[in-house]
C-alpha positions as CSV (number, residue, x, y, z in Angstrom):
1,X,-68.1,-11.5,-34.7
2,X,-67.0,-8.8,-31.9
3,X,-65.7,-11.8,-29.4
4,X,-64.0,-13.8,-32.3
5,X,-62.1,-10.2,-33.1
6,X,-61.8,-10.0,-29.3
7,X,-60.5,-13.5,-29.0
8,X,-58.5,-13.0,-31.7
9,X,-56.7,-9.6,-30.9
10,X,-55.9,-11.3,-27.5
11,X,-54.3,-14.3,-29.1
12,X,-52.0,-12.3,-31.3
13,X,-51.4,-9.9,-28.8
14,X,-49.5,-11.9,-26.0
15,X,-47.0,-13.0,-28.3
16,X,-46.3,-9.8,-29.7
17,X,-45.8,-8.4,-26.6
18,X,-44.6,-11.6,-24.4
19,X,-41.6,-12.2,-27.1
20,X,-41.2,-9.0,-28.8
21,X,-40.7,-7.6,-24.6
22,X,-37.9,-10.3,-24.2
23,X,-35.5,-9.0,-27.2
24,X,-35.2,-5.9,-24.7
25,X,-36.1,-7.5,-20.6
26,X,-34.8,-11.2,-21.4
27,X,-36.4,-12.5,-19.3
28,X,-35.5,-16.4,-21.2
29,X,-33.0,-16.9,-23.2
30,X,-33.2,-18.0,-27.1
31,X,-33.4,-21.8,-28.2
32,X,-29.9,-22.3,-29.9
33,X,-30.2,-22.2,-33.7
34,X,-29.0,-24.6,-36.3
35,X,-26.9,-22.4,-38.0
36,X,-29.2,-22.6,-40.8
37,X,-29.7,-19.8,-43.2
38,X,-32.8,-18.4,-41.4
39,X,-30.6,-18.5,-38.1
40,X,-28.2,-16.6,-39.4
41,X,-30.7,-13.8,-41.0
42,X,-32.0,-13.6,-37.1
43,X,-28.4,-13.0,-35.8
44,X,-27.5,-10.7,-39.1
45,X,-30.7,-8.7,-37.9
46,X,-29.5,-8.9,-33.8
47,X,-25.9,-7.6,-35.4
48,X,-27.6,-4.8,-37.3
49,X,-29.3,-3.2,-35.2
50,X,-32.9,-3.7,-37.1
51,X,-34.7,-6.5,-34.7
52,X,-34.8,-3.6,-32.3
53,X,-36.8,-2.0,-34.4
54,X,-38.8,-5.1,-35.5
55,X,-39.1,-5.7,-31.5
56,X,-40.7,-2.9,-30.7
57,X,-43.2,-3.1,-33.6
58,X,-44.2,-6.2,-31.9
59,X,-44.5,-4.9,-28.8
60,X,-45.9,-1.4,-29.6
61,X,-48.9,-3.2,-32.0
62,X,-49.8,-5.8,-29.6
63,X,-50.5,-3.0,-26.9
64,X,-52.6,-1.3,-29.6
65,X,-54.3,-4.9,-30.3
66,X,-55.5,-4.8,-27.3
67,X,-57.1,-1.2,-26.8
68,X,-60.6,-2.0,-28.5
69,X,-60.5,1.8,-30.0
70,X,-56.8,1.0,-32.1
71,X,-57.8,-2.7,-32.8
72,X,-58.0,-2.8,-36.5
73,X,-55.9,0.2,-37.8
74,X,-53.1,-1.9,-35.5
75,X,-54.3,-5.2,-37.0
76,X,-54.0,-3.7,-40.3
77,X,-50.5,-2.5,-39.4
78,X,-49.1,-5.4,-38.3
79,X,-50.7,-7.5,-41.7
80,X,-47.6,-7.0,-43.4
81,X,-45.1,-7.5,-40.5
82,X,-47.0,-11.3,-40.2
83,X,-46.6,-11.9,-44.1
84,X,-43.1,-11.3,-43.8
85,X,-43.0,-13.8,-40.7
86,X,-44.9,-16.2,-42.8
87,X,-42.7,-16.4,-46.4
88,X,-39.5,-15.9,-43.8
89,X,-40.6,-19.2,-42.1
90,X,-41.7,-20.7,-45.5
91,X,-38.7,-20.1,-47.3
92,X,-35.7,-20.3,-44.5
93,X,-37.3,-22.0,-41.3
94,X,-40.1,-24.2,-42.8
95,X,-40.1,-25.8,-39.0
96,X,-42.2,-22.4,-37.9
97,X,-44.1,-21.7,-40.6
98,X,-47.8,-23.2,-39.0
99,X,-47.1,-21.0,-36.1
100,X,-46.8,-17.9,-38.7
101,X,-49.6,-19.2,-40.3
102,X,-51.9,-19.1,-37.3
103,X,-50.5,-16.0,-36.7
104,X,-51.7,-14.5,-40.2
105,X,-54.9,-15.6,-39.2
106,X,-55.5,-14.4,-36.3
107,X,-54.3,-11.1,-37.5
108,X,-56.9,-11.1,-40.3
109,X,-59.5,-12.4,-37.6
110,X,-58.8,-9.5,-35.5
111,X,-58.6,-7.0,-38.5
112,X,-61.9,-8.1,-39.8
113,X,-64.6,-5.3,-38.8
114,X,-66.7,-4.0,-41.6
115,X,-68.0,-0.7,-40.3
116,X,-64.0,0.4,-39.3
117,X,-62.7,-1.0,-43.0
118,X,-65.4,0.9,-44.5
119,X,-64.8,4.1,-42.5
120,X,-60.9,3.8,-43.6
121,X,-61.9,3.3,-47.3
C-alpha cells in the first residue's frame, strides 16, 4: 500500500505544483474559455485576487505531497480543495469533471495510511 500512496502522492503532486506554479511563472498561457459560467467564476476569481491564494495552496500542498514525513496531513488538507474542484466541474464545467474525479482519487489514495489516521484521531 506504501508505493500505491507513493504513486499516488506523485501523480497529484505534479499537477498541483506544474499548474498551480504557472498562475504565478506562466510559463503557457491559458486555453481560451467559452465564456460559459464556470469561465467566468475563473476570471471573477483572477479579478479578485483569490486564485492567488488558491494557487499557492496548490503549489504549497503538492511540495508537502511529496515529503513522505507531511504526506497525509497534506493529503488530508488538500481533500476539500479537490471536492470543491470536483462539484465546480460538475456543476459549471461538466467537460473537466473526470479529470477532478481522478484527482479526488488519487488524493484519497495518497491520504490512505492507517497508522497516521489513527495517530491523528
Amino acid at each position: 500500500m506504501k508505493k500505491v500512496q507513493l504513486i499516488a502522492a506523485i501523480l497529484l503532486a505534479l499537477p498541483l505544483i506544474i499548474f498551480g506554479g504557472n498562475y504565478f511563472v506562466q510559463l503557457f498561457p491559458l486555453p481560451p474559455g467559452d465564456s460559459g459560467i464556470g469561465d467566468q467564476l475563473l476570471q471573477m476569481m483572477r479579478d479578485g485576487g483569490l486564485m492567488r491564494y488558491v494557487a499557492f495552496a496548490h503549489v504549497f500542498l503538492g511540495v508537502l505531497l511529496l515529503i513522505p514525513k507531511t504526506r497525509t496531513v497534506a493529503a488530508l488538507l488538500h481533500i476539500p480543495i479537490t471536492m470543491g474542484m470536483v462539484c465546480f466541474h460538475i456543476a459549471m464545467l461538466p467537460a473537466g469533471t473526470a479529470m477532478a474525479a481522478i484527482m479526488l482519487l488519487l488524493n484519497v489514495l495518497a491520504a490512505w495510511d492507517k497508522d497516521k489516521l489513527k495517530a491523528l484521531l
